[in-house]
N, C-alpha and C positions, 0 to 999 in steps of 0.2 A: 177546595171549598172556599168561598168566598164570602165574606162579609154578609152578614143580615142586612134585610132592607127592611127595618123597623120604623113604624109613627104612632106614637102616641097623639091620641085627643085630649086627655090627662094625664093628672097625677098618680090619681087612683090605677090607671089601664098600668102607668111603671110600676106600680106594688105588685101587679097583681102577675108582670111578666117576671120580677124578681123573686117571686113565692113558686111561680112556673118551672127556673132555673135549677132553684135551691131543692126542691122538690124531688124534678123530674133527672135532675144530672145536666150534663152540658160538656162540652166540648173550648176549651176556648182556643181561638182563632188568632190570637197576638198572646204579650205577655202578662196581661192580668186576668185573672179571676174573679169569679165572682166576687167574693169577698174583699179586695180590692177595687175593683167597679165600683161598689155599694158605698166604700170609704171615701172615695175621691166626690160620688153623690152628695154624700151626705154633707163632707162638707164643702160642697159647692154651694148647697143649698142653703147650709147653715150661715156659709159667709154672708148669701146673699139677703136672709134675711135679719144679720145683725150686724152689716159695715165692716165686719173685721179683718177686712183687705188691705192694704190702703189702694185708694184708685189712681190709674193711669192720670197724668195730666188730663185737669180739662180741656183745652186745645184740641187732644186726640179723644176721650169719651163724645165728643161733642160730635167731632167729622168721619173721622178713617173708622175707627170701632162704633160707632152709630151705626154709621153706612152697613160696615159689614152686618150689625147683631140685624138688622132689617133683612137682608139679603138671607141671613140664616131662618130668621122668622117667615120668609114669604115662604123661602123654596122648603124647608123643614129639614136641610142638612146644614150638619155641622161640617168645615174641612180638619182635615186631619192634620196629624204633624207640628202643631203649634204647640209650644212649649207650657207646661200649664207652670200658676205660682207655686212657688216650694210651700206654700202651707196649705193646698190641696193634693198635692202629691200623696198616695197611700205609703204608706209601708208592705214590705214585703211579706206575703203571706203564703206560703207552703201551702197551707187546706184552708179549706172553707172553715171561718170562724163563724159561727152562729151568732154571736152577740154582736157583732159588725154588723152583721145584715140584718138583727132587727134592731137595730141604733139608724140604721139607714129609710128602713119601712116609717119608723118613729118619725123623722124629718119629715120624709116625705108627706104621710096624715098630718104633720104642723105645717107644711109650706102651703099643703093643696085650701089650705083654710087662715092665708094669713090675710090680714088686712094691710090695707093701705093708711100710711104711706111707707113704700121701701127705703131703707136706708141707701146714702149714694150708691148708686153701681159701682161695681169696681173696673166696668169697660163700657160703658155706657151710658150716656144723657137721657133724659126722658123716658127712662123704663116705670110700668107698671106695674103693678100687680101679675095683671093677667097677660102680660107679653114678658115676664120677669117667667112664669109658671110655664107658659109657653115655651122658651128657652130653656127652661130646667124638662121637658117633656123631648124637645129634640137633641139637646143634649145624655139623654140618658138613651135612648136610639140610638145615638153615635155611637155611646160604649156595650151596651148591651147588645147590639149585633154584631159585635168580637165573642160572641159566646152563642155559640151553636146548639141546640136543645138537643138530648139525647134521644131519636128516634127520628129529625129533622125537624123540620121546622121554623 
């Protein structure tokens, strides 16, 4: 069984595939879970809306990680394999924790509604709002299709 081919057009459509998961059961596909999933989300999301990264040189936000976040923006994947920062990393979670996943949903209803202007990226120049939201939409595609619905799907 193979990887999900997930796209979101929203924020809201990720709430509403992670309410789907938590609900319906799932399968996962690599070594995190849901509830892990939802942690590394959140706070991806969280960094991104309040700088608490610090960011790559600008040199490389500007050229190699522009280029790339572009390239993930056009085509709507993310590639795999690349090392994420140690303060988005989740912790190890046995079962699905409920309070993680709705600490997760919670971000996600404040990101889908956050105004401009972003705080710097932490791998990219000239992000917005809505290509900031974009990015957090295929990025939760990337991980979310490591988890297989129970009944398929």
């Amino acid at each position: 069984m193979g990887k999900r081919k997930l796209s979101f057009d929203s924020l809201p459509e990720v709430a509403a595939e992670i309410e789907r998961l938590r609900s319906g059961g799932y399968t996962p596909l690599v070594n995190w879970n849901l509830t892990q999933c939802c942690e590394h989300l959140d706070k991806t999301m969280q960094a991104g809306m309040e700088g608490s990264i610090k960011p790559m040189p600008w040199i490389l936000r500007a050229t190699v990680f522009r280029a790339m976040t572009e390239v993930i923006l056009a085509t709507g994947k993310m590639p795999g394999g690349a090392p994420a920062p140690p303060e988005i990393v989740p912790a190890e979670h046995a079962a699905d924790d409920p309070a993680v996943i709705d600490a997760c949903l919670a971000t996600i209803d404040r990101a889908a509604s956050f105004p401009e202007p972003l705080p710097t990226h932490m791998f990219s120049t000239g992000m917005t709002v809505p290509k900031w939201q974009r990015l957090m939409c295929v990025h939760a595609a990337h991980h979310l299709g490591n988890l297989q619905p129970n009944g398929g799907g």
